[in-house]
PyMOL Python script that loads the backbone (N, CA, C, O; Angstrom):
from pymol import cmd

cmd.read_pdbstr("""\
ATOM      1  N   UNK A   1      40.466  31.961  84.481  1.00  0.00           N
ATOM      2  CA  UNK A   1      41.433  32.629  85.334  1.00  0.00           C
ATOM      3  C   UNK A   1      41.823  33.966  84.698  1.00  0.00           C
ATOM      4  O   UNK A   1      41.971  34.136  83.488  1.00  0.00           O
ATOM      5  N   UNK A   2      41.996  35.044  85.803  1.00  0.00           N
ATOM      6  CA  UNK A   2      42.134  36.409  85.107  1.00  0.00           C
ATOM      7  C   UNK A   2      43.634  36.588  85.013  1.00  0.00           C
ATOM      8  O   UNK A   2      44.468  36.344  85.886  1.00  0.00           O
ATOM      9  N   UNK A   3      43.907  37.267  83.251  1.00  0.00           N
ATOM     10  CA  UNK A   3      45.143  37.272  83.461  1.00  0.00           C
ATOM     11  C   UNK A   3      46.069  38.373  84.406  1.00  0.00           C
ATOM     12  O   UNK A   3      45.221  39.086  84.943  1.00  0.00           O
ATOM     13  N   UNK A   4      47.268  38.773  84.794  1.00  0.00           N
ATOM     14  CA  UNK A   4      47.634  39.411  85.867  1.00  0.00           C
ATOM     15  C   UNK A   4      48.899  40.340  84.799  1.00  0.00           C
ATOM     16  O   UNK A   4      49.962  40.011  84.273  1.00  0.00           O
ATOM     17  N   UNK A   5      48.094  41.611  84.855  1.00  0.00           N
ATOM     18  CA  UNK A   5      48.973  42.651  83.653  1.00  0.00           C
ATOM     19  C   UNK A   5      49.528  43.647  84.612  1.00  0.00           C
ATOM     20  O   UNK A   5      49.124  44.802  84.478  1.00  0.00           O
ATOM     21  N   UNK A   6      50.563  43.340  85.751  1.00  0.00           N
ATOM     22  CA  UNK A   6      50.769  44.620  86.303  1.00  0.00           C
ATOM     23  C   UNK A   6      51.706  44.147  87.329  1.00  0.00           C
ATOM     24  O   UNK A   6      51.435  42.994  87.665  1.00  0.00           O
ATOM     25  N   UNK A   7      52.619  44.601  87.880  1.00  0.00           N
ATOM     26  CA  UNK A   7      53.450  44.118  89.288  1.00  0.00           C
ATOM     27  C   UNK A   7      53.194  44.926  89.987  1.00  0.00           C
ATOM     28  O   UNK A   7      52.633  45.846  89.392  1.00  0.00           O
ATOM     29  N   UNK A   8      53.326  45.116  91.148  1.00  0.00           N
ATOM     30  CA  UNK A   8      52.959  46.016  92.875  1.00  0.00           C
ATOM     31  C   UNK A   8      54.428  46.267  93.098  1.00  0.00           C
ATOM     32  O   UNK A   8      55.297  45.394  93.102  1.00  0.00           O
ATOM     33  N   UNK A   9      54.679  48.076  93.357  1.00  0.00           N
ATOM     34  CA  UNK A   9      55.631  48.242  93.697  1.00  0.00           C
ATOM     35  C   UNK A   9      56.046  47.680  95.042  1.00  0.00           C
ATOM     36  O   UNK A   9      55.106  47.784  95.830  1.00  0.00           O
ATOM     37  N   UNK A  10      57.218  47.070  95.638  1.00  0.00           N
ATOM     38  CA  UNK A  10      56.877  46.638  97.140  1.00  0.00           C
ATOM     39  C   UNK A  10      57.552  47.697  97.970  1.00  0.00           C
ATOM     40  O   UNK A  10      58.284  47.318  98.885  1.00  0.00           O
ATOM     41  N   UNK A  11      57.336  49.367  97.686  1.00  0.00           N
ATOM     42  CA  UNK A  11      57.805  50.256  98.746  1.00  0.00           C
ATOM     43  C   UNK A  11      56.110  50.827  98.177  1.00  0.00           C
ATOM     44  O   UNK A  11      55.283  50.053  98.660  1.00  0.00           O
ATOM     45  N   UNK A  12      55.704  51.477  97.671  1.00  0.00           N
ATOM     46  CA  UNK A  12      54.626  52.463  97.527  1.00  0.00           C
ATOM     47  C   UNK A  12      52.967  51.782  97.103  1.00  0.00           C
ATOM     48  O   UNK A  12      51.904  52.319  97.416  1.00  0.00           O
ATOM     49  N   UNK A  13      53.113  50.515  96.345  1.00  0.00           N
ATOM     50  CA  UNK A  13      52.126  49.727  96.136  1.00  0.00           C
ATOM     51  C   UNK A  13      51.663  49.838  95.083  1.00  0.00           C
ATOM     52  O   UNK A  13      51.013  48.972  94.498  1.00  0.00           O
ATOM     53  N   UNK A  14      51.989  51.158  94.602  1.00  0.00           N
ATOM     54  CA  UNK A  14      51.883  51.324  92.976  1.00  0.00           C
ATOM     55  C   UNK A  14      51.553  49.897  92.202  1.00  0.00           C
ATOM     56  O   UNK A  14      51.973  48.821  92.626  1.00  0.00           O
ATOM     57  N   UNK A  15      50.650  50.053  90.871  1.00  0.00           N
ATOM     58  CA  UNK A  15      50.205  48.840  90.096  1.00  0.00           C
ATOM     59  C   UNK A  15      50.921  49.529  88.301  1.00  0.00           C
ATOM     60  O   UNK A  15      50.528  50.320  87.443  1.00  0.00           O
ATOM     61  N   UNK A  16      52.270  48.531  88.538  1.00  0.00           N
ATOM     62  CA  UNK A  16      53.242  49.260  87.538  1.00  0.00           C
ATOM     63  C   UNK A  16      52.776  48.095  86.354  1.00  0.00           C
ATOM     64  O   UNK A  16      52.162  47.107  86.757  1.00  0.00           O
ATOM     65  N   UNK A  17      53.047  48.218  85.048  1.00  0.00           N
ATOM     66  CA  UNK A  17      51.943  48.139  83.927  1.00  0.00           C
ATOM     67  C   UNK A  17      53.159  47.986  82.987  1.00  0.00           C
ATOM     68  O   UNK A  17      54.196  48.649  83.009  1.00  0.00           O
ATOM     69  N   UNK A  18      52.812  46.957  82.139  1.00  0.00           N
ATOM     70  CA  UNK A  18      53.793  46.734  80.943  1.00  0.00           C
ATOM     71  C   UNK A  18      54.660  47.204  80.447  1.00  0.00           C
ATOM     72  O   UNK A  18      55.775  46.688  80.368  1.00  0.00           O
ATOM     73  N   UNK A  19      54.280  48.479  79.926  1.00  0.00           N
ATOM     74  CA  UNK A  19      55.424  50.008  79.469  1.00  0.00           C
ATOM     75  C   UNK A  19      55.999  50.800  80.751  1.00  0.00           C
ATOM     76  O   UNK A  19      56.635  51.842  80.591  1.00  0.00           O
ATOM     77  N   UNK A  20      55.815  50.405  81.690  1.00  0.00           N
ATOM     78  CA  UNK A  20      56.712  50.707  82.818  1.00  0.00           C
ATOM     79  C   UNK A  20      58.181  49.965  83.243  1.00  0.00           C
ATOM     80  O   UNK A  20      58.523  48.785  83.319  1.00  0.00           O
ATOM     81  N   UNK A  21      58.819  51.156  83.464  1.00  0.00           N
ATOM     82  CA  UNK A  21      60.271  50.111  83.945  1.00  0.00           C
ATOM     83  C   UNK A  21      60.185  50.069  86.053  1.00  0.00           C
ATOM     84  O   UNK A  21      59.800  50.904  86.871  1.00  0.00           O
ATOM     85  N   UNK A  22      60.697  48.813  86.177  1.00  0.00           N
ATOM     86  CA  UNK A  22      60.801  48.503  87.337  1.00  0.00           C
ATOM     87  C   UNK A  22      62.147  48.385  87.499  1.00  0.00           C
ATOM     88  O   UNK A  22      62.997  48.432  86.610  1.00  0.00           O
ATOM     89  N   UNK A  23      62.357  48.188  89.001  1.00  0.00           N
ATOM     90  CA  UNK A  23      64.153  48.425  89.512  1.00  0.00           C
ATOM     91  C   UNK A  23      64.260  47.434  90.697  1.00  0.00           C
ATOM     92  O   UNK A  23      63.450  47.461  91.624  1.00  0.00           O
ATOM     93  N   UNK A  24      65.048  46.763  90.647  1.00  0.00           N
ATOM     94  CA  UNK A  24      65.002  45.758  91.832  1.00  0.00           C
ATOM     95  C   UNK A  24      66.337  47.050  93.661  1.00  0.00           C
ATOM     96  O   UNK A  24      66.941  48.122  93.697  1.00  0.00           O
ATOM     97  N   UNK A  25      66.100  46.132  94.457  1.00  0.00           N
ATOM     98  CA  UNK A  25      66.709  47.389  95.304  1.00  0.00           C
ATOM     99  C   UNK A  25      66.802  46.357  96.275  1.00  0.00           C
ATOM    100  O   UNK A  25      65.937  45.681  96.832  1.00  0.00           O
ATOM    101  N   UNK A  26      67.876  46.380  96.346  1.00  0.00           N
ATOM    102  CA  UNK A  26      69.066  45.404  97.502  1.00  0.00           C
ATOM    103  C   UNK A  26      68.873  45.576  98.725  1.00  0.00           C
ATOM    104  O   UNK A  26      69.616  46.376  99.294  1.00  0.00           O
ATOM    105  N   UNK A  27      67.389  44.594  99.823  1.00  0.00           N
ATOM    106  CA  UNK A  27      68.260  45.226 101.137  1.00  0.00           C
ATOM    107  C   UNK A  27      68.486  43.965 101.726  1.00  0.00           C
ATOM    108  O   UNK A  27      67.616  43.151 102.036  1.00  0.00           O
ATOM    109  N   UNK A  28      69.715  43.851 101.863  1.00  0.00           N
ATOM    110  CA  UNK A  28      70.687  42.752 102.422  1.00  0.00           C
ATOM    111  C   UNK A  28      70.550  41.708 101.790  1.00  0.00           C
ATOM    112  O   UNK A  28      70.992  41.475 100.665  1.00  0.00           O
ATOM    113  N   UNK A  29      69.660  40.712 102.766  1.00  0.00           N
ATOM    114  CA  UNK A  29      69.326  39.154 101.406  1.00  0.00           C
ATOM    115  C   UNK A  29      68.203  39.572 100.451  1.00  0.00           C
ATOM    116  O   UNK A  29      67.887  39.099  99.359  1.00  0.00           O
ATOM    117  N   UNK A  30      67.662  40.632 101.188  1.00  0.00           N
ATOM    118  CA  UNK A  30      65.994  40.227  99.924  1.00  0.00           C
ATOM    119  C   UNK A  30      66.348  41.326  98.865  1.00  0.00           C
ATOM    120  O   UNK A  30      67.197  42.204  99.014  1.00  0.00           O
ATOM    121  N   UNK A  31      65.683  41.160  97.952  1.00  0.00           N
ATOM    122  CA  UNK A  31      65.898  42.550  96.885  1.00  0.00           C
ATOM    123  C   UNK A  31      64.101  42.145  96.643  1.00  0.00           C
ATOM    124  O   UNK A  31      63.375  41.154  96.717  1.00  0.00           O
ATOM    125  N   UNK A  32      63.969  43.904  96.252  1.00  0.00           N
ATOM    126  CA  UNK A  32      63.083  44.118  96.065  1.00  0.00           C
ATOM    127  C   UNK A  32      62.494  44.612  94.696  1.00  0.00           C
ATOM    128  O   UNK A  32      63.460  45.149  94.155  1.00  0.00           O
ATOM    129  N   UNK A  33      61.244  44.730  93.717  1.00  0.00           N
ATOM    130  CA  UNK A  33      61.199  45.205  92.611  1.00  0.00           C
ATOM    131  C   UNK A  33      60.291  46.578  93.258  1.00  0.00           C
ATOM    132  O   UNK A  33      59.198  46.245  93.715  1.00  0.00           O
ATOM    133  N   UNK A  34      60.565  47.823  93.331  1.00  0.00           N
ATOM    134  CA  UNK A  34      60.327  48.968  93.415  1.00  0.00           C
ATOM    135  C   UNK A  34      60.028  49.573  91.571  1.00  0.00           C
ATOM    136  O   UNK A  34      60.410  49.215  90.457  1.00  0.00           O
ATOM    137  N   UNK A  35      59.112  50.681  92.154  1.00  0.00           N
ATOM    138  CA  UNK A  35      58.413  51.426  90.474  1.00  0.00           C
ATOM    139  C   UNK A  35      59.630  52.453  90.304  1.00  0.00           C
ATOM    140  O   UNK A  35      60.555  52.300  91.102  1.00  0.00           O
ATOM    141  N   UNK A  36      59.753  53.607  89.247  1.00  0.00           N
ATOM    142  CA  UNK A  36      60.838  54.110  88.961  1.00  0.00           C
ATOM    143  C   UNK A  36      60.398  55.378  90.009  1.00  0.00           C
ATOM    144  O   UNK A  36      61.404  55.598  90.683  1.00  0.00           O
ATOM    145  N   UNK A  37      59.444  56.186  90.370  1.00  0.00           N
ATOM    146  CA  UNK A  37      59.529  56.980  91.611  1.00  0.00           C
ATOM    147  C   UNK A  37      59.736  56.381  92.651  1.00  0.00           C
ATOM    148  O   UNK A  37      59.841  57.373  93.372  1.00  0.00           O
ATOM    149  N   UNK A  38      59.905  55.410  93.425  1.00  0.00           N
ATOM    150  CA  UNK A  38      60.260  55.014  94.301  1.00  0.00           C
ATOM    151  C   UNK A  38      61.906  55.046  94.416  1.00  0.00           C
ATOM    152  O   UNK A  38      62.539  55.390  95.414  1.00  0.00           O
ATOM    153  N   UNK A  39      62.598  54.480  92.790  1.00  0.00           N
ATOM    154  CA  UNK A  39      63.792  54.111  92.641  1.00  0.00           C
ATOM    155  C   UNK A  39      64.309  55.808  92.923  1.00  0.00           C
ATOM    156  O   UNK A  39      65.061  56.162  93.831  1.00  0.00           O
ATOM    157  N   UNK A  40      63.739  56.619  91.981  1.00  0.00           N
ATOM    158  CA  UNK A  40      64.548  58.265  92.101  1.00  0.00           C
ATOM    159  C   UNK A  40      64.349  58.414  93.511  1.00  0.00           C
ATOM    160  O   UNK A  40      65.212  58.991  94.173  1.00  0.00           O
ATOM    161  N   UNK A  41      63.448  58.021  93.977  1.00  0.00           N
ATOM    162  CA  UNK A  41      63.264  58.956  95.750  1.00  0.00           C
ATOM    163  C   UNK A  41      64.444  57.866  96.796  1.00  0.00           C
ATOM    164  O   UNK A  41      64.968  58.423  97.761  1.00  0.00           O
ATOM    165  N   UNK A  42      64.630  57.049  96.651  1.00  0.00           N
ATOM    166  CA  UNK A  42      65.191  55.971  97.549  1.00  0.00           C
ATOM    167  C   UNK A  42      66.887  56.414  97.273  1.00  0.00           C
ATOM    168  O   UNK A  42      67.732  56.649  98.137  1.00  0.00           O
ATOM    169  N   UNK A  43      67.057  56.438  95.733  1.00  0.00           N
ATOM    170  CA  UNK A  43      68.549  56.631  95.366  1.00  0.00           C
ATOM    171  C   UNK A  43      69.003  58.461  95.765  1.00  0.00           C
ATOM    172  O   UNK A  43      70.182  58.746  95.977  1.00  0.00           O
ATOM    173  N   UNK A  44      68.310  59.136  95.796  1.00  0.00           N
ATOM    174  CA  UNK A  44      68.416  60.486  96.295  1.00  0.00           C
ATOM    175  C   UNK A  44      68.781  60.738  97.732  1.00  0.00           C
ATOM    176  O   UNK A  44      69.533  61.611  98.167  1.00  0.00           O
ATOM    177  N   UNK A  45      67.850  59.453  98.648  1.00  0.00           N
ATOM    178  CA  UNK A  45      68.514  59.598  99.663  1.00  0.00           C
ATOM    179  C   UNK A  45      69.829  59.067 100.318  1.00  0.00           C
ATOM    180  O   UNK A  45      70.113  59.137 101.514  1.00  0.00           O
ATOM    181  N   UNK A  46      70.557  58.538  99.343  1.00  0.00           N
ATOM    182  CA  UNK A  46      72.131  57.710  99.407  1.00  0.00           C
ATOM    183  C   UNK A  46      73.168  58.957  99.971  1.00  0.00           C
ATOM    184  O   UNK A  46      73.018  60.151  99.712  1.00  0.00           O
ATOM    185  N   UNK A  47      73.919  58.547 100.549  1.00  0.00           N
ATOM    186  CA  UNK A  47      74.652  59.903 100.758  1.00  0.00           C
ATOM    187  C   UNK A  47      75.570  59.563  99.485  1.00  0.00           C
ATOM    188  O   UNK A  47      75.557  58.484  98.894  1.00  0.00           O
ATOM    189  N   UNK A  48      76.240  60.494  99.217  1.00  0.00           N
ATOM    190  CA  UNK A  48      77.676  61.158  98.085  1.00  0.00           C
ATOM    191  C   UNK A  48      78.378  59.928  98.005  1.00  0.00           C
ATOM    192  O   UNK A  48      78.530  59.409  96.898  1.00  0.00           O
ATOM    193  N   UNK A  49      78.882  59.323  99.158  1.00  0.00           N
ATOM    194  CA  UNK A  49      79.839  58.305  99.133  1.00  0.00           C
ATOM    195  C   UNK A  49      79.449  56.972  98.812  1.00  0.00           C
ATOM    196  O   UNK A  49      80.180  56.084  98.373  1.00  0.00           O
ATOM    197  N   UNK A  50      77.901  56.896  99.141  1.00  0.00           N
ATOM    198  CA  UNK A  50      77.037  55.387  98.876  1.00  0.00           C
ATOM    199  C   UNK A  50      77.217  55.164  97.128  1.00  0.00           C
ATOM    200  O   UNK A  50      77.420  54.219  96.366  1.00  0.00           O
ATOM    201  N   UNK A  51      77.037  56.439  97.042  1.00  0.00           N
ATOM    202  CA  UNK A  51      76.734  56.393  95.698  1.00  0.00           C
ATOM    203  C   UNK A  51      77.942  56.273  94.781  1.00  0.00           C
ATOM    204  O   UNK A  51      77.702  55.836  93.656  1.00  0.00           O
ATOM    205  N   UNK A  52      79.174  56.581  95.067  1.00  0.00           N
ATOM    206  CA  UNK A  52      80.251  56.725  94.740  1.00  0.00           C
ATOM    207  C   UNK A  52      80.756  55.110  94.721  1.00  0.00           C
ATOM    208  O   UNK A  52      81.365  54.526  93.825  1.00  0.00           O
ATOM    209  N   UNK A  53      80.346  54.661  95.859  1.00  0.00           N
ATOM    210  CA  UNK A  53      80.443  53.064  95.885  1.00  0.00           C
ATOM    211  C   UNK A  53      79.589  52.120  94.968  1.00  0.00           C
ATOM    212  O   UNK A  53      80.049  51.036  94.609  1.00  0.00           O
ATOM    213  N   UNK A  54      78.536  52.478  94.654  1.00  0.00           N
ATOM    214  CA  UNK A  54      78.121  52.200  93.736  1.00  0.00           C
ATOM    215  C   UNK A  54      78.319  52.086  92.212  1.00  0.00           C
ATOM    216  O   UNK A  54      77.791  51.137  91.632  1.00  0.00           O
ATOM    217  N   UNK A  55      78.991  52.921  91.575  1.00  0.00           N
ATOM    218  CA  UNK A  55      79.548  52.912  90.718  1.00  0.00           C
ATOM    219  C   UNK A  55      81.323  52.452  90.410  1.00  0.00           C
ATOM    220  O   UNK A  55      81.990  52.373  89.378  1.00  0.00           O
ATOM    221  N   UNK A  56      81.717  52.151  92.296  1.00  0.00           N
ATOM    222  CA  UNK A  56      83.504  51.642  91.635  1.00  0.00           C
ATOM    223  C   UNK A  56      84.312  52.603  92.113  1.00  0.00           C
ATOM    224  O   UNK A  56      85.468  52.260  92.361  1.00  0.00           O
ATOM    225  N   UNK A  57      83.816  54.374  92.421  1.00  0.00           N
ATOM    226  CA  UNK A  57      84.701  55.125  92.680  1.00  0.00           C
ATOM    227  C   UNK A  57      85.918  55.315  93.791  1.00  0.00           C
ATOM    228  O   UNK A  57      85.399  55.254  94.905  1.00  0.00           O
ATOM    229  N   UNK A  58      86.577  55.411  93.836  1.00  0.00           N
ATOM    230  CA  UNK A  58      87.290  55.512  95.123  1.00  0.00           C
ATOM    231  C   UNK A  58      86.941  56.853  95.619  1.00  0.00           C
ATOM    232  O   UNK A  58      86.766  57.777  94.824  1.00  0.00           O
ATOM    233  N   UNK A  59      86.820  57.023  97.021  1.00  0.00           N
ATOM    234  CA  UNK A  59      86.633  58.199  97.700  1.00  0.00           C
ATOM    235  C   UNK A  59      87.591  58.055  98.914  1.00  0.00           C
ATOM    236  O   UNK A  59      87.533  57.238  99.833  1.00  0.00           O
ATOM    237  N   UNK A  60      88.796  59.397  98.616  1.00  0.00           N
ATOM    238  CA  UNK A  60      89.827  59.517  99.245  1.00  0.00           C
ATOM    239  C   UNK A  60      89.849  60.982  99.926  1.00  0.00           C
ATOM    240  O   UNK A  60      88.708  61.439 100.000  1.00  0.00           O
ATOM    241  N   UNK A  61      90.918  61.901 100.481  1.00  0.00           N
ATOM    242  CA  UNK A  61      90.590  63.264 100.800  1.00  0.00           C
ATOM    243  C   UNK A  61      92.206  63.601 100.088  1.00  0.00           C
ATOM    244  O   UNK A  61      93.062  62.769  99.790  1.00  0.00           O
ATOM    245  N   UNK A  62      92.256  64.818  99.972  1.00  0.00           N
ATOM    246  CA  UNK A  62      93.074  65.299  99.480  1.00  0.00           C
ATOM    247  C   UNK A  62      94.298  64.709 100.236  1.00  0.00           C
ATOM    248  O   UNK A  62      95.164  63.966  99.773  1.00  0.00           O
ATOM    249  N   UNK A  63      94.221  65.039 101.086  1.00  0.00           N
ATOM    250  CA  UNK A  63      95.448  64.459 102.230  1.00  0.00           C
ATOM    251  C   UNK A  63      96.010  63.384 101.827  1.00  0.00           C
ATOM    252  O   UNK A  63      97.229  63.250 101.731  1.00  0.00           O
ATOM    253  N   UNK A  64      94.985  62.336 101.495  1.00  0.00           N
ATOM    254  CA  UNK A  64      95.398  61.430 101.400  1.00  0.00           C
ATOM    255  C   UNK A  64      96.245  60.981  99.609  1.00  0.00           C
ATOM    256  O   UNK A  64      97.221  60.289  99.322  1.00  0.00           O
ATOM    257  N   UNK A  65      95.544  61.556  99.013  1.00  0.00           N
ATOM    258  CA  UNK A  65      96.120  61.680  97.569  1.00  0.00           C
ATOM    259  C   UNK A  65      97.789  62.210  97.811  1.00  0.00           C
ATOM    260  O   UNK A  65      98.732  61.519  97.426  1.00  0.00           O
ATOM    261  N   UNK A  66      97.953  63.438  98.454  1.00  0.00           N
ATOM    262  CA  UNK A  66      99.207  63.727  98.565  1.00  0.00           C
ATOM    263  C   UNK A  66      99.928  63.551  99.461  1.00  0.00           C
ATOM    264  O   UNK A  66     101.107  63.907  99.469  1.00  0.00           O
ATOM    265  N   UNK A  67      99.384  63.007 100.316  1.00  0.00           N
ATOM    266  CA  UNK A  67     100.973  62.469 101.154  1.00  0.00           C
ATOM    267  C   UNK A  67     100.505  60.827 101.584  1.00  0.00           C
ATOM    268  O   UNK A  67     101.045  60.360 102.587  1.00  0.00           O
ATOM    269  N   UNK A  68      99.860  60.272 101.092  1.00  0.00           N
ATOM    270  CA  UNK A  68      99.444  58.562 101.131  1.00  0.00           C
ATOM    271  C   UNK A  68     100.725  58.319 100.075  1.00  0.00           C
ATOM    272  O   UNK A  68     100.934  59.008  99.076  1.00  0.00           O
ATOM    273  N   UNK A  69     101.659  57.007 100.593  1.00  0.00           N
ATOM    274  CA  UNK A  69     102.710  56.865 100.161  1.00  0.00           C
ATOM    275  C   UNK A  69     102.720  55.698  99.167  1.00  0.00           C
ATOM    276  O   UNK A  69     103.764  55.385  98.593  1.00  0.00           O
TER     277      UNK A  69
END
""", "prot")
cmd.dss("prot")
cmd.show_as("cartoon", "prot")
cmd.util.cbc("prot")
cmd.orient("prot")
């Protein structure tokens, strides 16, 4: 039996290889293991606020900072 040295990106198909890092990528129930160009191109297209959620941030508007009571 041949051994199996490589995972398949599951957005581009890429054959990602030992010294490669892989990224898993959340859509809804399934997550997926994506290669690291897939991960930069996919996370680029997040808007400002996705991403902001992602890390914990709160995203408020000024307005609301100064007169939210």
């Amino acid at each position: 039996m041949k051994k199996i040295d490589y995972i398949i990106c599951n957005e581009c198909g890429a054959h990602c290889t030992a010294d490669e890092e892989m990224f898993s990528w959340d859509y809804g129930k399934y997550n997926r293991l994506i290669c690291e160009d897939c991960f930069d191109a996919m996370f680029d297209e997040l808007t400002r606020n996705e991403k902001a959620h992602l890390i914990g941030s709160e995203v408020r508007t000024v307005e609301d900072i100064l007169y939210d009571p």
